[in-house]
Each structure stands twice: as C-alpha cells, then as structure tokens.
N, C-alpha and C positions, 0 to 999 in steps of 0.2 A: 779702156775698152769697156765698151756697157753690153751687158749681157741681157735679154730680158724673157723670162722664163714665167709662162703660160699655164694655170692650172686646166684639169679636167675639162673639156668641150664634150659637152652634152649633146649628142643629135643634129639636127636638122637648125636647130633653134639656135646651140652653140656655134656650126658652123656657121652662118648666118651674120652672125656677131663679130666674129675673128675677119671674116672678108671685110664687112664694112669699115669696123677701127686699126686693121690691125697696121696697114700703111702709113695712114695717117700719126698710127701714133710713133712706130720707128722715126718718120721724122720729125715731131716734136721730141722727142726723146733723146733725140741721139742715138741710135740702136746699129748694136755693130752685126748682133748674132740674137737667134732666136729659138727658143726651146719651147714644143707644145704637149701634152701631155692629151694625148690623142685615141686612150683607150676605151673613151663611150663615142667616138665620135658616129657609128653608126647606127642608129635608134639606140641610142642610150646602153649600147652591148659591144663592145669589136668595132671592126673597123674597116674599111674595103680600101682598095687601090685608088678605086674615083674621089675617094674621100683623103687620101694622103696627098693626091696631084691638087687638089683644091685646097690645101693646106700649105702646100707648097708655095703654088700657085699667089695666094695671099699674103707670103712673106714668112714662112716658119723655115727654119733649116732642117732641124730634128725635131724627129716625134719619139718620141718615148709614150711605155702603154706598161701595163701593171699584169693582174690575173685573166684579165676579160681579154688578152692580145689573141688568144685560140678559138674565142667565140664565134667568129666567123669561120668554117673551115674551107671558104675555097681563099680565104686570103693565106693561109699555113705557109701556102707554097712560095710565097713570095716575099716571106721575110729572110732568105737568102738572095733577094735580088738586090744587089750592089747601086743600083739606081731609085731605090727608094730608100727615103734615108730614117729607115725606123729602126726602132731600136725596140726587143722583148727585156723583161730583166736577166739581166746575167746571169743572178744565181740559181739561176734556174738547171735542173743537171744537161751537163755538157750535151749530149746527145740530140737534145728538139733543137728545129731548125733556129736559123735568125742569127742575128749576134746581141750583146750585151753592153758592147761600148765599142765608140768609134775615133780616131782621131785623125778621122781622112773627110770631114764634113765643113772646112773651116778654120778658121781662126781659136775656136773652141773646141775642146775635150768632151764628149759627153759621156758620162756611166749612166744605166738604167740599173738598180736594184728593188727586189718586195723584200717585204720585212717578214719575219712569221710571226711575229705574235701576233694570234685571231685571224692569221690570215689562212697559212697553209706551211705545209713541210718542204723547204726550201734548204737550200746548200746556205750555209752561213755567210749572210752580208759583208760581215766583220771581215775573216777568214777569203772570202773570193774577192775582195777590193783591196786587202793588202795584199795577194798572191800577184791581182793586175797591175798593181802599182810598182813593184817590184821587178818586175817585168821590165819597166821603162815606157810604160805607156803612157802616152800623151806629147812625147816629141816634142817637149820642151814648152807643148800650150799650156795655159790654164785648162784644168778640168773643173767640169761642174756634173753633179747628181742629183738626180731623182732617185728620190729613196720611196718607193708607193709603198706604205705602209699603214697601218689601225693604227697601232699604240704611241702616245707623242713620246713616251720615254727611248721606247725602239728607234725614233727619227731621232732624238735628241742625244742619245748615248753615240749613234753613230756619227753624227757632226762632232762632238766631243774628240771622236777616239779617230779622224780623220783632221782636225785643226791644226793647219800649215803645211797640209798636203794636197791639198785644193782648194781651189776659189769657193763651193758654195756647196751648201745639201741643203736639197729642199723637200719638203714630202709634199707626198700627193696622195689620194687615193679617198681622202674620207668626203671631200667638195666644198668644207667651211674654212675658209680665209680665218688665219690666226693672226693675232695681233706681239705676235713676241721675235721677231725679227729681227736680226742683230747681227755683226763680226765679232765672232769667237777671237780670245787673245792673239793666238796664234797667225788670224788671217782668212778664219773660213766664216763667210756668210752663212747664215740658217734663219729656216724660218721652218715652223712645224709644220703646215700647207699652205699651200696655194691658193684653193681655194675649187673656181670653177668659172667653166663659161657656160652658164647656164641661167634658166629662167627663176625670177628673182620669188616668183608665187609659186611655189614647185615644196617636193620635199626631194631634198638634192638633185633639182633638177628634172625629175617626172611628175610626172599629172599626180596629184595629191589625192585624189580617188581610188586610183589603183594603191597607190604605196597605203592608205589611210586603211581601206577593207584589208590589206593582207592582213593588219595588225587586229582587225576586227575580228576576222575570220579564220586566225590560227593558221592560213591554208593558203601555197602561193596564187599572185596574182598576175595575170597581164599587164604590166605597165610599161607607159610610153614615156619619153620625154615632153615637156611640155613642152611648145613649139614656137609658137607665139606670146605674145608680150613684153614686158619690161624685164630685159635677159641683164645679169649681172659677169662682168670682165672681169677677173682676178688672176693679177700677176706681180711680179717683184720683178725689179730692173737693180742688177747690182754690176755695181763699178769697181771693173779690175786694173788692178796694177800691173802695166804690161811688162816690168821689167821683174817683177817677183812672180808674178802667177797668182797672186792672192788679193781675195776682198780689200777696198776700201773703205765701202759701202751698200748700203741695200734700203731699200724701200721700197712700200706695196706703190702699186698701182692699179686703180680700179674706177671701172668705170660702169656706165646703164647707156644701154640702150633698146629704144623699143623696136621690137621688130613684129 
C-alpha cells in the first residue's frame, strides 16, 4: 500500500498546484491514499469548505490542519460535518468542535496532533495518542500522523516513542522539506517535514515584502501568499506493509511547477 502525504498548501498558488499534479502523480505513483495538510489553504490563514471540496475534488482523502484550523470562523461549524473529511489536532482540549483522528476515511488510519514546543499549551501528544491507541483505534489499518509541530526534536521523540505502532509521523507545520527521512527499527516512517505546496520565491510561501518589513519594522504586517510563479510540491510517498500495518519504505517527492 503507498500512502502519499502532502506538506502545507499555501493559498490560491498552492491549490493551483495540487489540482494540476496531483492526479497525475497518483498514477505514476501508484497511490492508494492521500493525506494533505490543508491549514493555509485559504490566503495563507484557515481554510473554507470550497477549498476542502477542491481538495477533495483533486484527489486528497484527508486534510489535516495545525493552529491556523480556527482562523476562519464561519468554517468552526463544520468541522463536525461527517462529510468533510478534515481532521483539527486532537490534542487539542476535548470540548472545541471537529475530531482529531479518523478510521472511517479509507483504507488508512489518520491522527492529526501539534506539538507545543514554541507552539502553544496543548493536552500532551505523548499522553493523547497512547490513550487513542489503546482504545483500539484504527480497526486493524495502518495509521499515519501529522505531527504539526516548531521543534524537530518534539516530531522526532514522538516518532521514536510511537515506532511499531504505526506506519508513519510526519511533521508539518514549519514549510521547509527536510532531508532525514527514514523507517525507524521498529516500522515507523519519519521524516521531520514535509515541507510545502507553495511558491518557490516566497518566504514560506508569502510575498517576501510583507514577511521581509515585519522584520524591518518590529511591527505586524499584511501578508499574502505569493500566488504566482514557480510553486514548489513537497511530499513523501511511503510503502506500507499490508499485512503488519508498518513502513517499508519512504521517500520525498517533489516537484515545480509554474503557475
């Protein structure tokens, strides 16, 4: 089973990107299931409903989304709609709407967790993914994670202290594609991020003017996604074992295109 798991889309620019390659590449690829990380997808903040059906629509199964999933507030409401297949992080405290993992989307398992280091004060990743596991969740699939987190040791300890309990943890959250990739002893793919679907001239992603003065001027700024140009695809396709649940393999995949 190949699984292939979609970093950060950017805007206008990154969806853009994912419609044009993202068919195409399932089948070069061989792609069974596809996971997109869908928390800037609306001007580079949140995310809307027309922008999950076009995501859908493109070939993504699940979307997963990090801190920005509230930025929008008339989408809130509809991360308890059982027909859009988004996922907020779990460990997020029980009470806000959505859910945190699904294993009614597929052939695949998904968790969405944030990390808190640099991020924000969250229910322990550690602590709410062995509570899920325990549980019996995932009905026998493989599962895979998004782990959106700042610090690579926070995504890295948590792959560690998850290896041979699931197929894969991947972070997301920071937009630069790492190069350290691998199946842990036990069976679980990692990789520190993903990366981004975003524009290739950008500072992750937005217009380098806005992000460039805030750092000039001490003092927030306006920034957009960049929209146009040579947009950069970063993803990891990893190959599961359908009879253990666990990684074989994994490698980036990454691609340009101009839009």
């Amino acid at each position: 089973m190949r699984v292939l798991m979609i970093g950060d889309v950017v805007g206008n620019g990154g969806r853009k990107a994912v419609t044009k390659l993202l068919k195409d590449l399932k089948s070069e690829l061989e792609i069974d299931f596809v996971t997109l990380q869908g928390e800037n997808l609306a001007g580079g903040i949140g995310l809307t409903v027309d922008n999950v059906i076009e995501m859908q629509e493109a070939g993504a199964d699940v979307i997963t989304t990090g801190n920005h999933v509230w930025d929008k507030r008339e989408f809130i409401e509809h991360l308890d709609d059982p027909y859009l297949p988004v996922l907020r992080p779990l460990n997020y405290p029980s009470h806000n709407p959505g859910r945190g993992a699904t294993d009614q989307s597929g052939p695949i398992a998904v968790v969405n967790l944030i990390g808190r280091v640099w991020v924000g004060e969250f229910d322990s990743p550690f602590a709410v993914i062995d509570d899920l596991l325990a549980g019996g969740f995932g009905q026998g699939k493989p599962i895979v994670v998004d782990f959106h987190a700042e610090a690579t040791s926070e995504k890295a300890a948590l792959a560690w202290h998850l290896d041979g309990r699931v197929a894969a943890v991947v972070g997301t959250h920071t937009h630069v594609p790492t190069a350290d990739y691998k199946v842990l002893p036990d069976g679980t793919a990692f990789v520190t991020d993903l990366g981004m679907v975003g524009a290739r001239d950008s500072i992750l992603g937005v217009e380098v003017e806005g992000s460039l003065a805030r750092f000039l001027s001490g003092r927030r700024q306006r920034m957009q996604p960049q929209r146009t140009g040579l947009i950069n695809f970063n993803s990891v396709v990893i190959e599961i074992d359908s009879n253990t649940g666990l990684a074989t393999g994994i490698e980036r995949v990454d691609r340009q295109i101009h839009i």
